[in-house]
C-alpha positions as CSV (number, residue, x, y, z in Angstrom):
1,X,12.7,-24.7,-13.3
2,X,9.8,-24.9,-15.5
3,X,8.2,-22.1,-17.5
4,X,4.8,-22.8,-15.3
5,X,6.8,-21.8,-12.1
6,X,8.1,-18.9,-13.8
7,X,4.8,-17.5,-15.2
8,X,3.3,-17.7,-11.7
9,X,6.1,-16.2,-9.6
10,X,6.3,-13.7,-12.2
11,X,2.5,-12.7,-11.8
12,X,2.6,-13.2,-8.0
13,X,5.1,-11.0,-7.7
14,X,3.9,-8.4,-9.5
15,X,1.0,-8.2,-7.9
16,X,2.9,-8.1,-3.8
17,X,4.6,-5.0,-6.1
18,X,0.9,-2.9,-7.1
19,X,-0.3,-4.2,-3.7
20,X,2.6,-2.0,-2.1
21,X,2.1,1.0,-4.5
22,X,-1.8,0.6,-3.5
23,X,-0.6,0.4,0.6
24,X,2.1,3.7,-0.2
25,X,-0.7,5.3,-1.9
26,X,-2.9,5.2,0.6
27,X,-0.5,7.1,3.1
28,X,0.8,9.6,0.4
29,X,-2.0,10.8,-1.1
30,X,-3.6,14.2,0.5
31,X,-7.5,13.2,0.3
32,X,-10.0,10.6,0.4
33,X,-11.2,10.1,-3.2
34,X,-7.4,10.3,-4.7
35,X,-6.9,7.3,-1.8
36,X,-10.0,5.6,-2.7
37,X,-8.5,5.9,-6.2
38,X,-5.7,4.3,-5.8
39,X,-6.7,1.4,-3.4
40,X,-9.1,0.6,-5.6
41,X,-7.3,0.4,-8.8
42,X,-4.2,-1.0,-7.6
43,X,-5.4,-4.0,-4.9
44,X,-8.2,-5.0,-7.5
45,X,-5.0,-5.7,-10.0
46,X,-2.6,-7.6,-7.5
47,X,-5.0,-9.3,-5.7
48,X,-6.0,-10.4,-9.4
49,X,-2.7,-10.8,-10.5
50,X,-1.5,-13.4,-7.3
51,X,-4.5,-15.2,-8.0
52,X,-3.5,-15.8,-11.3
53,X,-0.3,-16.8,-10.5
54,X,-2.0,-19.3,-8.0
55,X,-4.2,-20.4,-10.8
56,X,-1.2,-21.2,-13.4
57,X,0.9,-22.7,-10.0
58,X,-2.1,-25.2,-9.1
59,X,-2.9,-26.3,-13.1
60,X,-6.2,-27.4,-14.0
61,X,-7.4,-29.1,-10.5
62,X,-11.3,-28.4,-8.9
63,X,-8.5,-25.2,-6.8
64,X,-8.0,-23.4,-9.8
65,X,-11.8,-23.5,-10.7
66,X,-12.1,-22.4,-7.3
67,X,-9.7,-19.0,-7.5
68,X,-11.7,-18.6,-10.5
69,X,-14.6,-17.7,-9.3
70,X,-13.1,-15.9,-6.4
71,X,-11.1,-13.4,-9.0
72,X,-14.0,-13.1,-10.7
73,X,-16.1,-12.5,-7.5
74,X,-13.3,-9.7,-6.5
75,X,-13.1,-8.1,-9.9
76,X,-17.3,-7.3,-9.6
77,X,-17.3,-6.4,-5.9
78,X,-13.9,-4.5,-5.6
79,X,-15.0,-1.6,-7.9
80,X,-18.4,-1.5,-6.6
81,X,-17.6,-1.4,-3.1
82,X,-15.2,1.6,-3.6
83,X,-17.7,3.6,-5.9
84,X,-20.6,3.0,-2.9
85,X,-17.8,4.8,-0.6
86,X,-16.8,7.7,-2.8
87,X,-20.4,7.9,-3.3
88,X,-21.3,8.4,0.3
89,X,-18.5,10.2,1.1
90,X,-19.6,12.8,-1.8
91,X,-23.4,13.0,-0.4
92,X,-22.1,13.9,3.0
93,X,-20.4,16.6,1.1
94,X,-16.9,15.9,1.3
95,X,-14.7,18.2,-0.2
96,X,-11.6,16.8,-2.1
97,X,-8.3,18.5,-2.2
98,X,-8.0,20.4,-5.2
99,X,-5.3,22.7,-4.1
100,X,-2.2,22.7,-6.0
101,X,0.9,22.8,-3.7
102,X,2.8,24.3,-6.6
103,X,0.6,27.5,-7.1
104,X,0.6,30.3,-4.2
105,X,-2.4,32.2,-3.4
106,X,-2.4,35.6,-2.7
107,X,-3.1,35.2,0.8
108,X,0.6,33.2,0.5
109,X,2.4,35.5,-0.7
């Protein structure tokens, strides 16, 4: 096997692995900026990362240059997208989750 191959199962790979933590994230968090957060940090890495491994897979062809610009396209819009969102979400006054489940309030007790 050559060291190419291995380079780009190794990113590819880890990128399927922050895609799932994103996906898990999304259904264990408690609100919508801590999912937003973790979407948008995690899928913007393996979706990155896959690419890359596509990119090292494929050599130096006109495809590579291709996924170039298409990480580079998803590394500008990705964060901005998700920003816009938490933005609007916070001018329609949504209230995050700040609650500890740790502490008790009084009420609680």
């Amino acid at each position: 096997m050559e060291i190419q191959n291995v380079f780009s199962i190794i990113l590819i790979v880890s990128g399927i692995f922050f895609m799932l933590v994103g996906s898990i994230g999304v259904i264990r968090l408690p609100d919508f900026y801590s999912r937003t957060h973790a979407v948008s940090k995690s899928d913007t890495l393996g979706i990155t990362l896959v690419i890359l491994g596509l990119i090292i897979y494929e050599g130096l062809t006109m495809n590579s240059v291709k996924l170039t610009f298409i990480v580079l396209f998803i590394a500008l819009s990705n964060p901005i997208g998700t920003h816009a969102l938490a933005r609007a979400a916070y001018k329609r006054q949504l209230k995050p989750n700040l609650k500890d489940d740790n502490q008790q309030t009084e009420s609680d007790q």
